[in-house]
mmJSON file of the N, C-alpha and C atoms, coordinates in Angstrom:
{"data_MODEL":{"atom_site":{
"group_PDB":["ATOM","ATOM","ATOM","ATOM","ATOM","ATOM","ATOM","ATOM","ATOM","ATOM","ATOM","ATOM","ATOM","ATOM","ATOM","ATOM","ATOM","ATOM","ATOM","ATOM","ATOM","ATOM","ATOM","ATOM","ATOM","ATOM","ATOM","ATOM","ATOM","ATOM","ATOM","ATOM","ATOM","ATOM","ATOM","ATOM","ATOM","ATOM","ATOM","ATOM","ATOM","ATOM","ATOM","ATOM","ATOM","ATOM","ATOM","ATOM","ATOM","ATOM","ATOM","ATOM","ATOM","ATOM","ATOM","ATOM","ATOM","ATOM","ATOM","ATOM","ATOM","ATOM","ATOM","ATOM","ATOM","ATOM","ATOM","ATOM","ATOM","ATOM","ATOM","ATOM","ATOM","ATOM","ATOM","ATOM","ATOM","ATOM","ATOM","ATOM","ATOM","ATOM","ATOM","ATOM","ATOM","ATOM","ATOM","ATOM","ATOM","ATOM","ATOM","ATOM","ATOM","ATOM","ATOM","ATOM","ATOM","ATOM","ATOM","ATOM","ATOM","ATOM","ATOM","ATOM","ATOM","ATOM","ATOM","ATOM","ATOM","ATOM","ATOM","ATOM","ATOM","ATOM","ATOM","ATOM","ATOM","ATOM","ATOM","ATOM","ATOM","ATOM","ATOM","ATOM","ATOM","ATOM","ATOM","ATOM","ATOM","ATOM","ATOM","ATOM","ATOM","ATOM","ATOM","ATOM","ATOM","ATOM","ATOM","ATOM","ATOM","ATOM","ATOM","ATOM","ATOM","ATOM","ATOM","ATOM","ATOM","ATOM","ATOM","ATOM","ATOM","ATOM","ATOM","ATOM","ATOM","ATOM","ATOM","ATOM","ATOM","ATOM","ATOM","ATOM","ATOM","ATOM","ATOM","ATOM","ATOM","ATOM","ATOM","ATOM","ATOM","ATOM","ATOM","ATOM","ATOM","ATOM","ATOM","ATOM","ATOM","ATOM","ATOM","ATOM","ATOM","ATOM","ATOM","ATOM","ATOM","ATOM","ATOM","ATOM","ATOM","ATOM","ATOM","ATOM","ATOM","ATOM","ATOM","ATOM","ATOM","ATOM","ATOM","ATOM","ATOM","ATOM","ATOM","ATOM","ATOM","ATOM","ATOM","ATOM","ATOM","ATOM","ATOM","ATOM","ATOM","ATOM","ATOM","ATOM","ATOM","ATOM","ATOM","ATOM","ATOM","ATOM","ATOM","ATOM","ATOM","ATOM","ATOM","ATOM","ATOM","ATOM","ATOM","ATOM","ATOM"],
"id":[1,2,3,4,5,6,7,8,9,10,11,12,13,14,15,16,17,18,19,20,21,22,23,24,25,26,27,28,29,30,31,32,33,34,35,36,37,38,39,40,41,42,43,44,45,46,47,48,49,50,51,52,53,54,55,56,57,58,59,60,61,62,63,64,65,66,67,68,69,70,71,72,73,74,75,76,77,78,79,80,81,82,83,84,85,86,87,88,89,90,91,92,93,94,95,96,97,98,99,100,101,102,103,104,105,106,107,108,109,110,111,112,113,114,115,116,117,118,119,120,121,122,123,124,125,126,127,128,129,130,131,132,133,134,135,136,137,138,139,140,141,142,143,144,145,146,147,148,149,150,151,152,153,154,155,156,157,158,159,160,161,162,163,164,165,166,167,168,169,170,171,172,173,174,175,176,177,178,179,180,181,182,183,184,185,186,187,188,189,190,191,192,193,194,195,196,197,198,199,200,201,202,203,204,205,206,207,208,209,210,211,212,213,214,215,216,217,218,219,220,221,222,223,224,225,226,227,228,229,230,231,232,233,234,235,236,237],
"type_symbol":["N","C","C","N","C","C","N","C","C","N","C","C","N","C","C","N","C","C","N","C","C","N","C","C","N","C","C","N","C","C","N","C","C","N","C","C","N","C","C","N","C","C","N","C","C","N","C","C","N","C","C","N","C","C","N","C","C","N","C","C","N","C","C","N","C","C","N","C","C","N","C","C","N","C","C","N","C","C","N","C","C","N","C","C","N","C","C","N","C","C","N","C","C","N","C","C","N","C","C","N","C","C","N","C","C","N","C","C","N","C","C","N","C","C","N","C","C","N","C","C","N","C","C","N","C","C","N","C","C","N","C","C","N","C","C","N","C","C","N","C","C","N","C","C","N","C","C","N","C","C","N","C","C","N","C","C","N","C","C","N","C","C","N","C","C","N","C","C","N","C","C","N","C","C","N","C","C","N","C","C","N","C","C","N","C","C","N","C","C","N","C","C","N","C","C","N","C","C","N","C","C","N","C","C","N","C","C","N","C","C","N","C","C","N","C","C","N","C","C","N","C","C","N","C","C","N","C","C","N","C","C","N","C","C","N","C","C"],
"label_atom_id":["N","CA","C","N","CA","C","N","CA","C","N","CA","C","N","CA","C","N","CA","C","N","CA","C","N","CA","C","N","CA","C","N","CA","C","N","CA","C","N","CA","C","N","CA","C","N","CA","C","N","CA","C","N","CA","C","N","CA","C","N","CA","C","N","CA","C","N","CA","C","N","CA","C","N","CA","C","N","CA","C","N","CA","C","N","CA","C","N","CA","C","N","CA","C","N","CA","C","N","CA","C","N","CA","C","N","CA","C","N","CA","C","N","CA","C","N","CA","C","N","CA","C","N","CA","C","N","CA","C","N","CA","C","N","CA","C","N","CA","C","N","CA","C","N","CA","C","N","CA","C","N","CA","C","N","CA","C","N","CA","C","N","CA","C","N","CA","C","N","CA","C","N","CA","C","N","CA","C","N","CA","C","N","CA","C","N","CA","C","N","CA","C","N","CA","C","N","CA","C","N","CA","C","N","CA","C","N","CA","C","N","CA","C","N","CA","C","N","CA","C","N","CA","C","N","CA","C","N","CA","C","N","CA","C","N","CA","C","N","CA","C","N","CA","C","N","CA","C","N","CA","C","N","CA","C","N","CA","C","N","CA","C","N","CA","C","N","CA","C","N","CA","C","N","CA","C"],
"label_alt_id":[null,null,null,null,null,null,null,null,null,null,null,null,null,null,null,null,null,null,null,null,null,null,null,null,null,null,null,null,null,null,null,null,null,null,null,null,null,null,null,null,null,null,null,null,null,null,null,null,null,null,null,null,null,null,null,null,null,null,null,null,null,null,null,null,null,null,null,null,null,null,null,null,null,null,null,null,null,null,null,null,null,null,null,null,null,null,null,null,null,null,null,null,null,null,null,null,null,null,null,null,null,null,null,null,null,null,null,null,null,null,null,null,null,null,null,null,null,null,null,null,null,null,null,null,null,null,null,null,null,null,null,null,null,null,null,null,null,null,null,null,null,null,null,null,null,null,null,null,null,null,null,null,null,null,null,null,null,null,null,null,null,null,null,null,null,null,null,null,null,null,null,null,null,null,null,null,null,null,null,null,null,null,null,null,null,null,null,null,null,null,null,null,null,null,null,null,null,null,null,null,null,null,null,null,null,null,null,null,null,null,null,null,null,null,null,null,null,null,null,null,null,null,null,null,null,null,null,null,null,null,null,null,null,null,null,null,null],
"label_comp_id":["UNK","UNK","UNK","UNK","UNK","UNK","UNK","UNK","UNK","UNK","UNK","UNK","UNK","UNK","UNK","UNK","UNK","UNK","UNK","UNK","UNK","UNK","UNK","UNK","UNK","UNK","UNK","UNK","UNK","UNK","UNK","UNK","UNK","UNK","UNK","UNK","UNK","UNK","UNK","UNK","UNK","UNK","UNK","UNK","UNK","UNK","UNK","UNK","UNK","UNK","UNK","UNK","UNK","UNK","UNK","UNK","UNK","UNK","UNK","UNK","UNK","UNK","UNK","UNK","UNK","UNK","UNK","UNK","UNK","UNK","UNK","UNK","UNK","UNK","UNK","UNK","UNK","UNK","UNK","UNK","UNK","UNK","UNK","UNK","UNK","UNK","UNK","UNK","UNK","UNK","UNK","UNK","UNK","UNK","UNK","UNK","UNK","UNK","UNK","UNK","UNK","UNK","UNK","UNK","UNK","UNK","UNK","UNK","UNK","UNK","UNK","UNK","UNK","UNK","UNK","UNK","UNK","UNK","UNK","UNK","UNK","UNK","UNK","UNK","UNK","UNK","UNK","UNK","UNK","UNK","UNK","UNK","UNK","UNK","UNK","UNK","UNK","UNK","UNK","UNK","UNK","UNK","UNK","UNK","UNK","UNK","UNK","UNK","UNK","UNK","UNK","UNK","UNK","UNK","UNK","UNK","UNK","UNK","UNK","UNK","UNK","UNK","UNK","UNK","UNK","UNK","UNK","UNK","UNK","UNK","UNK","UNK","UNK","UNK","UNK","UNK","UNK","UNK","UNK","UNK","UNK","UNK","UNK","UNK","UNK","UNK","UNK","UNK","UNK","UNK","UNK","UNK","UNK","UNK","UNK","UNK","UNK","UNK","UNK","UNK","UNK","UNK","UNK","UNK","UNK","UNK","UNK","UNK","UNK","UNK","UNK","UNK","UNK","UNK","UNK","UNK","UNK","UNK","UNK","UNK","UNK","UNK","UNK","UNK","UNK","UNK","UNK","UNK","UNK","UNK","UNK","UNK","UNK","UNK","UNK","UNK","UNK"],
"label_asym_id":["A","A","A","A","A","A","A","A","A","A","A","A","A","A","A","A","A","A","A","A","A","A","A","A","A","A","A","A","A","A","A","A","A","A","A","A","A","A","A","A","A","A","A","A","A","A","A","A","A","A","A","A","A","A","A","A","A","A","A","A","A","A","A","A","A","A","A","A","A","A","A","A","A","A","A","A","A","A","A","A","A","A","A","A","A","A","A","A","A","A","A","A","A","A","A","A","A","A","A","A","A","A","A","A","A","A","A","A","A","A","A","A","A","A","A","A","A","A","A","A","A","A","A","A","A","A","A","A","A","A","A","A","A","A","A","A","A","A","A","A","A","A","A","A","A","A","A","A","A","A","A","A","A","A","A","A","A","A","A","A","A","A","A","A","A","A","A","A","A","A","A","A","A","A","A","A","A","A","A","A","A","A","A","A","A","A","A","A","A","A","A","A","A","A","A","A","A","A","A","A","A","A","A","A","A","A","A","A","A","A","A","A","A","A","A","A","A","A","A","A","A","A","A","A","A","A","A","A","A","A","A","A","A","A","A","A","A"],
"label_entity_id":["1","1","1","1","1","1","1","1","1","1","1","1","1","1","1","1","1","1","1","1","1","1","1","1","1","1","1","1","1","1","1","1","1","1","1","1","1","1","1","1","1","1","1","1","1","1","1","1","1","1","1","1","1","1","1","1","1","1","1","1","1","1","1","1","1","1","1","1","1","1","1","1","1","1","1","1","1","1","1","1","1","1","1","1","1","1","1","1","1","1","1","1","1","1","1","1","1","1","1","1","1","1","1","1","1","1","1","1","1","1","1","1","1","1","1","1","1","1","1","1","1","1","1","1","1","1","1","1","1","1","1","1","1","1","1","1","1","1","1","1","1","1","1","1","1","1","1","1","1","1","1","1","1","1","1","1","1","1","1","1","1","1","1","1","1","1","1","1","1","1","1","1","1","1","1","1","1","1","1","1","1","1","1","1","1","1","1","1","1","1","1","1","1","1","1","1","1","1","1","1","1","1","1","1","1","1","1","1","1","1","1","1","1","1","1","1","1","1","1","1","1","1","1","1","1","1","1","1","1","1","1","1","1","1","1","1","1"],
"label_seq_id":[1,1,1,2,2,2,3,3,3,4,4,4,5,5,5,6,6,6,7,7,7,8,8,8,9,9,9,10,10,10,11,11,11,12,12,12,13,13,13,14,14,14,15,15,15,16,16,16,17,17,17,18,18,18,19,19,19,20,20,20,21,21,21,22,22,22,23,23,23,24,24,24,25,25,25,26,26,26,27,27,27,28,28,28,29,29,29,30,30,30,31,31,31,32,32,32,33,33,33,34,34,34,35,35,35,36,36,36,37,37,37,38,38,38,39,39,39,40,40,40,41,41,41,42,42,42,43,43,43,44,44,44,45,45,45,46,46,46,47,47,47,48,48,48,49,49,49,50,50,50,51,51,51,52,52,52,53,53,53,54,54,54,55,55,55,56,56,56,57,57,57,58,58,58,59,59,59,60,60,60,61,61,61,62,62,62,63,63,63,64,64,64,65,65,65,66,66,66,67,67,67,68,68,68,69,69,69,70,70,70,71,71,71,72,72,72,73,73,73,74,74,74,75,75,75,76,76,76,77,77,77,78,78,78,79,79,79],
"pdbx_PDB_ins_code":[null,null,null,null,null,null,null,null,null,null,null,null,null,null,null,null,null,null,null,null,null,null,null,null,null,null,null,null,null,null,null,null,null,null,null,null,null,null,null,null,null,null,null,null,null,null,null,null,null,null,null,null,null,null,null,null,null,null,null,null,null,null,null,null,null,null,null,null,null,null,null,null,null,null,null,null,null,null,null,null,null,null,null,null,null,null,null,null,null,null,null,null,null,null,null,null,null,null,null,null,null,null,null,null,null,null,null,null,null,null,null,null,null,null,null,null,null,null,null,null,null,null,null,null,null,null,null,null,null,null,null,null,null,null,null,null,null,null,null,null,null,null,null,null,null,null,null,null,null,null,null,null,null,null,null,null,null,null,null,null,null,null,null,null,null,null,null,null,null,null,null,null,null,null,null,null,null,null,null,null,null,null,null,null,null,null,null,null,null,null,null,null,null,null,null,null,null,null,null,null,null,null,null,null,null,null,null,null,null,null,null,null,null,null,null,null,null,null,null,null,null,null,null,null,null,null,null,null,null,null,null,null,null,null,null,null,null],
"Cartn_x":[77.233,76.155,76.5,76.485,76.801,75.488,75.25,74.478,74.16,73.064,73.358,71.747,72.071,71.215,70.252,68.92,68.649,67.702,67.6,67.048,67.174,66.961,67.014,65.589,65.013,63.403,63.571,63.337,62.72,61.091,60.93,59.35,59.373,58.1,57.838,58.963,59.657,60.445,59.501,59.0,58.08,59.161,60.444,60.794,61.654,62.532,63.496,63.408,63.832,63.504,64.063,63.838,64.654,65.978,65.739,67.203,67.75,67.759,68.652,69.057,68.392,68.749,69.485,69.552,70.147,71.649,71.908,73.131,74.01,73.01,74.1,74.48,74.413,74.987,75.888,76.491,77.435,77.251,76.354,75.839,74.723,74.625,73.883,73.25,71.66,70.965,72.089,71.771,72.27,71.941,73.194,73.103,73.229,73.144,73.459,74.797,75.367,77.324,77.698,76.441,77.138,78.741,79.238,80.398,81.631,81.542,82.366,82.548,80.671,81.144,80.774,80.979,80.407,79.331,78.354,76.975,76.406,75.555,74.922,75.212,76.421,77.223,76.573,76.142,75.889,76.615,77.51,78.789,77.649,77.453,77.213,77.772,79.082,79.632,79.117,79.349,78.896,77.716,76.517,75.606,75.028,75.738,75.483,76.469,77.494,77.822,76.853,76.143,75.237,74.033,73.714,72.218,72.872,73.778,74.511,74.842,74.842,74.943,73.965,72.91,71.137,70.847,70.774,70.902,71.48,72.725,73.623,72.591,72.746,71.932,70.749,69.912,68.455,68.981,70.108,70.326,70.799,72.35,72.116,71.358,70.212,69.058,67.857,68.367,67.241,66.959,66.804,65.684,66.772,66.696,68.086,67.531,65.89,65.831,65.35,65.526,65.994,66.392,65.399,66.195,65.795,66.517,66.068,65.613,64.124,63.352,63.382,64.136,63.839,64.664,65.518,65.871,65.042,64.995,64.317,64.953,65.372,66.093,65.236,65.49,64.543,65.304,64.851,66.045,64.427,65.397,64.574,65.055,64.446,64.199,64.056,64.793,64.325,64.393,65.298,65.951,67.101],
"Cartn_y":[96.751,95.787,94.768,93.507,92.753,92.124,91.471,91.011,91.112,90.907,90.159,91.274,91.471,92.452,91.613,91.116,90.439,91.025,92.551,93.11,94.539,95.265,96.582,97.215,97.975,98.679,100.528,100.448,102.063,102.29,103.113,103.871,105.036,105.411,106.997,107.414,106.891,107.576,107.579,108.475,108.834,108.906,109.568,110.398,109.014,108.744,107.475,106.189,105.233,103.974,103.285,102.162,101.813,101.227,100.669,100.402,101.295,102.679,103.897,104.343,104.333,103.971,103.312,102.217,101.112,101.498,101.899,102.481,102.949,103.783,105.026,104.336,103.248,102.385,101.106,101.36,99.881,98.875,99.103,97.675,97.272,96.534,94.983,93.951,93.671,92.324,91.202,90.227,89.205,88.074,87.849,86.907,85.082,84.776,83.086,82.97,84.062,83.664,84.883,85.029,86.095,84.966,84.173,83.918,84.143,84.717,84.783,86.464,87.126,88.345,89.348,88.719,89.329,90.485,90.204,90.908,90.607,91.259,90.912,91.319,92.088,92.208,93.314,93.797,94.955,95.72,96.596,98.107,99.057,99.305,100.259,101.853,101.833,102.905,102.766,101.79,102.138,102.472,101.807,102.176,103.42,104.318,105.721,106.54,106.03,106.348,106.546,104.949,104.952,106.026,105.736,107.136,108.554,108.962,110.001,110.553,109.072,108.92,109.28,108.609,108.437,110.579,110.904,112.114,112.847,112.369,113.704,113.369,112.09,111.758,112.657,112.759,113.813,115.038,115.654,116.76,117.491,116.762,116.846,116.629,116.134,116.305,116.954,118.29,119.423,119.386,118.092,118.251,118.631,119.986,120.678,120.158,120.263,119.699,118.323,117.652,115.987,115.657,114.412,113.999,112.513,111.805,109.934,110.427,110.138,110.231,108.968,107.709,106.617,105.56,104.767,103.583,102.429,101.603,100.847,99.188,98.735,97.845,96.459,95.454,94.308,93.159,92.722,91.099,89.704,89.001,87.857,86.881,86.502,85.111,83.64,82.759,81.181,81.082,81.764,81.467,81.218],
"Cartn_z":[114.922,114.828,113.743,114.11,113.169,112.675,111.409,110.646,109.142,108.8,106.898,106.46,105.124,104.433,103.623,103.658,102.939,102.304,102.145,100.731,101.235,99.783,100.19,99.433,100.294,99.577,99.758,98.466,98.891,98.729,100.024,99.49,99.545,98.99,98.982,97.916,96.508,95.841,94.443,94.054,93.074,91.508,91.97,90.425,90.184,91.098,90.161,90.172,89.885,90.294,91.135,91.861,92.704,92.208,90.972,90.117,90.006,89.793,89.685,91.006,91.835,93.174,93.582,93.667,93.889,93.852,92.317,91.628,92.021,93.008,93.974,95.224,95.882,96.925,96.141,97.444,97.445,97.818,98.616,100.201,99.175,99.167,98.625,99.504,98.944,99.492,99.57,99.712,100.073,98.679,97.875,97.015,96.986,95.969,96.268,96.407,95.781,95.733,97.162,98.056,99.236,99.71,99.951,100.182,99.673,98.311,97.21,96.764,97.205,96.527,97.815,99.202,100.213,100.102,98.972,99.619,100.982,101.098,101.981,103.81,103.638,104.961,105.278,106.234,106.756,107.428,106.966,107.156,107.863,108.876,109.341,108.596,108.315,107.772,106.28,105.697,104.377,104.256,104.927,104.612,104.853,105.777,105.703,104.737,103.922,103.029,101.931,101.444,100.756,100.91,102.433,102.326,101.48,101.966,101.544,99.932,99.106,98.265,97.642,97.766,97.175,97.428,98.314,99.047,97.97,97.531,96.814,95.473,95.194,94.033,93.489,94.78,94.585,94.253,95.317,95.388,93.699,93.156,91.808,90.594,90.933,89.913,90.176,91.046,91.522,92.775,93.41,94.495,95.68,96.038,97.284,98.32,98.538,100.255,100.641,99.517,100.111,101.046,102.047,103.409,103.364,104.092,104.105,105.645,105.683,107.024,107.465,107.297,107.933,107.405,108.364,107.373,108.518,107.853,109.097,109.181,110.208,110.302,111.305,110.671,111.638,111.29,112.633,112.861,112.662,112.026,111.54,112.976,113.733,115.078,114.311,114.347,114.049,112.651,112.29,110.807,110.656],
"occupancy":[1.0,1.0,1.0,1.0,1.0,1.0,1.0,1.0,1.0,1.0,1.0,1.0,1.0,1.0,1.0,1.0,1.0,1.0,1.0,1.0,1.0,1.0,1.0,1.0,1.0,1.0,1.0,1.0,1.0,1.0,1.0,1.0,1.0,1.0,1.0,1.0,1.0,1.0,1.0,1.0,1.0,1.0,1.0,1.0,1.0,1.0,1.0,1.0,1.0,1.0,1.0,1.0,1.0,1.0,1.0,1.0,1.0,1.0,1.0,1.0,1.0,1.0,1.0,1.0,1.0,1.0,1.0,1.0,1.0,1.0,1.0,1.0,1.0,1.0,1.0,1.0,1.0,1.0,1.0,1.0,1.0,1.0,1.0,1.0,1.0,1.0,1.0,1.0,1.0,1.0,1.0,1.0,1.0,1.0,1.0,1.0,1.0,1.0,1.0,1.0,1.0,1.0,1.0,1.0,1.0,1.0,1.0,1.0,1.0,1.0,1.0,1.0,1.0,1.0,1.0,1.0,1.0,1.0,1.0,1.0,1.0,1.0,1.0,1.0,1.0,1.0,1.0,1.0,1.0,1.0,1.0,1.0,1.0,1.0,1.0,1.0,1.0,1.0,1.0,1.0,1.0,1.0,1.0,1.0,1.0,1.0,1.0,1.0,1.0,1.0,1.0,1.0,1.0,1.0,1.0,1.0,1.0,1.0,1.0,1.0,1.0,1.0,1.0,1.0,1.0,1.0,1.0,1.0,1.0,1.0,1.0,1.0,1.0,1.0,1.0,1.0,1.0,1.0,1.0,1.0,1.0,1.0,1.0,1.0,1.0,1.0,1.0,1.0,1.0,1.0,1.0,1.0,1.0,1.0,1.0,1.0,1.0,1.0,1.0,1.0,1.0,1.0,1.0,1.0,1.0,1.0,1.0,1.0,1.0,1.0,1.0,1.0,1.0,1.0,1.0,1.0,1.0,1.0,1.0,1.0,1.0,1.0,1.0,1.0,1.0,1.0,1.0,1.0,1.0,1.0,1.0,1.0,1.0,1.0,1.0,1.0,1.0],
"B_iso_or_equiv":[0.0,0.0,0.0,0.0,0.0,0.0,0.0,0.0,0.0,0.0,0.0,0.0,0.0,0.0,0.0,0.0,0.0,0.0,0.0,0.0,0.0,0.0,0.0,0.0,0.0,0.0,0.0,0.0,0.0,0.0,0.0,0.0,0.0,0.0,0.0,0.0,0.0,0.0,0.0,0.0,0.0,0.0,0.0,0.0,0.0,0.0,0.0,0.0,0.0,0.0,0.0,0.0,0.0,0.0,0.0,0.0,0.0,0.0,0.0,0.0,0.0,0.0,0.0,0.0,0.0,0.0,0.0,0.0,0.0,0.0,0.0,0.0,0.0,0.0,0.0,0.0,0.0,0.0,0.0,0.0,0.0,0.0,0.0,0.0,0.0,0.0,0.0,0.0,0.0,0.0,0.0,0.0,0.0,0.0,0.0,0.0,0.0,0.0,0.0,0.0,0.0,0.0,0.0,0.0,0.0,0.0,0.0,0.0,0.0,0.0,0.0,0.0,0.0,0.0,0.0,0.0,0.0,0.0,0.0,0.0,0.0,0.0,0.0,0.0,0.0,0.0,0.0,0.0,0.0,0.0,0.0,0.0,0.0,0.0,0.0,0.0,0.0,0.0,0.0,0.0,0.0,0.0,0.0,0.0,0.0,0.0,0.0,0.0,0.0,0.0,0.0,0.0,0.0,0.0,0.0,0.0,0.0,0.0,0.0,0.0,0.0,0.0,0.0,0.0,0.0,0.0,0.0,0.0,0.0,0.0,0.0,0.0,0.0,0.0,0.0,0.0,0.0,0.0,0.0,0.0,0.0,0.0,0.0,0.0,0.0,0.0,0.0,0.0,0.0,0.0,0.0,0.0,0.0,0.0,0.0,0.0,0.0,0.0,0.0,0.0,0.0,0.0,0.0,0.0,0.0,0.0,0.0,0.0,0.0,0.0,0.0,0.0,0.0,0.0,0.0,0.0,0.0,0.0,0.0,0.0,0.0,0.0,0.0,0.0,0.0,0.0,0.0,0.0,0.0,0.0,0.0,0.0,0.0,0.0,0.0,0.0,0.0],
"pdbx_formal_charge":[null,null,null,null,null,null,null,null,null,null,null,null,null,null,null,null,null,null,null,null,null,null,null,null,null,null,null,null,null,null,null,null,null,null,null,null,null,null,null,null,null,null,null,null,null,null,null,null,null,null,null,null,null,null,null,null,null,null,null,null,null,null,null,null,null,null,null,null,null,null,null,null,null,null,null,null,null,null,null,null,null,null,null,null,null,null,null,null,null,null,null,null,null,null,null,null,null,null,null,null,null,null,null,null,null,null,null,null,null,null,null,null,null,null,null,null,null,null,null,null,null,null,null,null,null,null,null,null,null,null,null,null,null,null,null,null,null,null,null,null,null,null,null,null,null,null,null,null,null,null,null,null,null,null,null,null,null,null,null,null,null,null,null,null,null,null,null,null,null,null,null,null,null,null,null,null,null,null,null,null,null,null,null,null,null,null,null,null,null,null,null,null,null,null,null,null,null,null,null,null,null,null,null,null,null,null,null,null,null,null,null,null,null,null,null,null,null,null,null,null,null,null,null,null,null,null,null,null,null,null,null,null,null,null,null,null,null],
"auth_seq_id":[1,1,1,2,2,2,3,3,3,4,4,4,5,5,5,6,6,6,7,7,7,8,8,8,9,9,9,10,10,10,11,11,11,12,12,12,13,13,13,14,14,14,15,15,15,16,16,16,17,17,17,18,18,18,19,19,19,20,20,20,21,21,21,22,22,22,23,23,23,24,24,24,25,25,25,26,26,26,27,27,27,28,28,28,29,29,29,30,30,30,31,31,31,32,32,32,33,33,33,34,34,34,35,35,35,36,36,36,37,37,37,38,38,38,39,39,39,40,40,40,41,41,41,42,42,42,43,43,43,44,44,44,45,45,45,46,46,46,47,47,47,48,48,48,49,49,49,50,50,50,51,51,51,52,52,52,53,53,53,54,54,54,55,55,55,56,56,56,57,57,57,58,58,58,59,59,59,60,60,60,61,61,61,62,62,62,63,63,63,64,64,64,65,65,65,66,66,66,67,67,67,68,68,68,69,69,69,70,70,70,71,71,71,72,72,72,73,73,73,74,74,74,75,75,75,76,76,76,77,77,77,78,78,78,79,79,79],
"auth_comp_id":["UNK","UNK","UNK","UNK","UNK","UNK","UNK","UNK","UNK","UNK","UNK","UNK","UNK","UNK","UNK","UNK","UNK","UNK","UNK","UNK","UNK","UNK","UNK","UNK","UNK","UNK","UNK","UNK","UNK","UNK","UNK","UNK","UNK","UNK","UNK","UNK","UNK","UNK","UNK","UNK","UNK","UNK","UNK","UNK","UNK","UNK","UNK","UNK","UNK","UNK","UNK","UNK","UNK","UNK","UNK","UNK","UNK","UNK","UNK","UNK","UNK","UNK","UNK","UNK","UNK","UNK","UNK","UNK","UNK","UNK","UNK","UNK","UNK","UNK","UNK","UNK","UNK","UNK","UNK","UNK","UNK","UNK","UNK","UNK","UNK","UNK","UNK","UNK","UNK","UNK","UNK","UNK","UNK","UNK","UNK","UNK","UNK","UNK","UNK","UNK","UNK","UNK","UNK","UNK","UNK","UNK","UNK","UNK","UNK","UNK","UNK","UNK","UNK","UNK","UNK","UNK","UNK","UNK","UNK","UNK","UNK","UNK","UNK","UNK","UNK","UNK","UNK","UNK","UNK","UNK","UNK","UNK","UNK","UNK","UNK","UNK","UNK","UNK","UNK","UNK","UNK","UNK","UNK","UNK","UNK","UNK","UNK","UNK","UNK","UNK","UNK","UNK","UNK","UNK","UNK","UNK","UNK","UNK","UNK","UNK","UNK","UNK","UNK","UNK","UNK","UNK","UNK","UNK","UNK","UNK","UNK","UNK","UNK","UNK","UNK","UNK","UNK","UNK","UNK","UNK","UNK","UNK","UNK","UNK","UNK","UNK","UNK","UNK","UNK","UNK","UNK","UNK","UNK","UNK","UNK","UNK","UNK","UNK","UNK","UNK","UNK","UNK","UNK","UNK","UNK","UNK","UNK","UNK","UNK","UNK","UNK","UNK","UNK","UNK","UNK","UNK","UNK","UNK","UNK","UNK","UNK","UNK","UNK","UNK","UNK","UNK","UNK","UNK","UNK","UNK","UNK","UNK","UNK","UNK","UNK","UNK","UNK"],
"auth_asym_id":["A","A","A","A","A","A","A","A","A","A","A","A","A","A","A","A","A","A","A","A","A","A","A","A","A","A","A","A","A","A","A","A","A","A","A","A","A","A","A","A","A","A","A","A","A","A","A","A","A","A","A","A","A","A","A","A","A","A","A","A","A","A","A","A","A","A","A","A","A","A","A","A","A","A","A","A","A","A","A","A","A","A","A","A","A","A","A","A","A","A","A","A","A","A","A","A","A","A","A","A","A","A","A","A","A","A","A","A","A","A","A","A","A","A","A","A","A","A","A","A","A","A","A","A","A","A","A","A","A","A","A","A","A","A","A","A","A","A","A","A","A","A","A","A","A","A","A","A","A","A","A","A","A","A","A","A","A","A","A","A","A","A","A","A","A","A","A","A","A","A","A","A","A","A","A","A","A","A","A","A","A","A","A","A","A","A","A","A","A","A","A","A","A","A","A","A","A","A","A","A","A","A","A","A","A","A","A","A","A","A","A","A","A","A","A","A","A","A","A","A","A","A","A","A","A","A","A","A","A","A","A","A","A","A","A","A","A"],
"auth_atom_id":["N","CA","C","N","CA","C","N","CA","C","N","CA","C","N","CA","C","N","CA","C","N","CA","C","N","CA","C","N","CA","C","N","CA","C","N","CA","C","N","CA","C","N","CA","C","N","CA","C","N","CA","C","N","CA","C","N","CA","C","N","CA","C","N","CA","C","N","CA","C","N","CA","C","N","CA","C","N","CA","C","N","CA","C","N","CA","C","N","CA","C","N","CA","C","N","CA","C","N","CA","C","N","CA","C","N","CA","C","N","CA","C","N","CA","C","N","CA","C","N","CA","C","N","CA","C","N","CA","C","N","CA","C","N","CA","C","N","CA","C","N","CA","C","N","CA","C","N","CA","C","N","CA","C","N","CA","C","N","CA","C","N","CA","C","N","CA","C","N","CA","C","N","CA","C","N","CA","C","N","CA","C","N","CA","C","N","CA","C","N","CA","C","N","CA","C","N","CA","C","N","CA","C","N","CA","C","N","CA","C","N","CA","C","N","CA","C","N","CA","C","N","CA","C","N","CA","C","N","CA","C","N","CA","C","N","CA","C","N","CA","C","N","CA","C","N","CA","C","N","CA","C","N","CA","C","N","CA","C","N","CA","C","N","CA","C","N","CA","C","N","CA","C","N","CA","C"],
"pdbx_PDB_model_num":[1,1,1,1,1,1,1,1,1,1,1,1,1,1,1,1,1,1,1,1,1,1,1,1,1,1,1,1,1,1,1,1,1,1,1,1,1,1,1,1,1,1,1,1,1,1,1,1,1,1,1,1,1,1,1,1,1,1,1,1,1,1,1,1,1,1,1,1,1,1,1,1,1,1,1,1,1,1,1,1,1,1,1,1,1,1,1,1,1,1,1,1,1,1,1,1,1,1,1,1,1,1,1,1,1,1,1,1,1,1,1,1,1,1,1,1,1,1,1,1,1,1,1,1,1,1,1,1,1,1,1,1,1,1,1,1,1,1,1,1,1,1,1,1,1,1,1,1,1,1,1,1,1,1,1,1,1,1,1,1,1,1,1,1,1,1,1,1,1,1,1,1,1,1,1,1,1,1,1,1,1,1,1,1,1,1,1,1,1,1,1,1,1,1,1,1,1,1,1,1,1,1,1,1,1,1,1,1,1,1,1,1,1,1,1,1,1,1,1,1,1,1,1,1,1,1,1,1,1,1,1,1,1,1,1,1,1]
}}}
């Protein structure tokens, strides 16, 4: 699937922040310099790297039955 990331949200995460979050991925919103520092690309593979990541993340700070119940993906029309 090709296309561009133009933000990333978490909900439902009570203990960390989404900046510490954030931390544990590679894939990135979409910046002003996306041409230069290719944010913004959407890797199918990485980004299930990343869930995986966030995942191990919980897992080493206690929480063993951590799961990402949802990523949710939507296409912007007439932009």
């Amino acid at each position: 699937m090709k296309g561009a990331i133009r933000s990333i949200r978490f909900r439902r995460h009570a203990h960390f922040s989404e900046r510490v979050l954030r931390k544990q991925m590679k894939t990135r919103g979409k910046t002003l310099i996306a041409f230069l520092d290719k944010s913004g690309r959407l890797d199918e593979t990485q980004l299930q790297q990343d869930l995986d990541s966030v995942k191990e993340f919980y897992q080493n700070h206690g929480y063993i039955d951590v799961e990402v119940k949802e990523v949710r993906k939507s296409a912007r029309t007439g932009q």
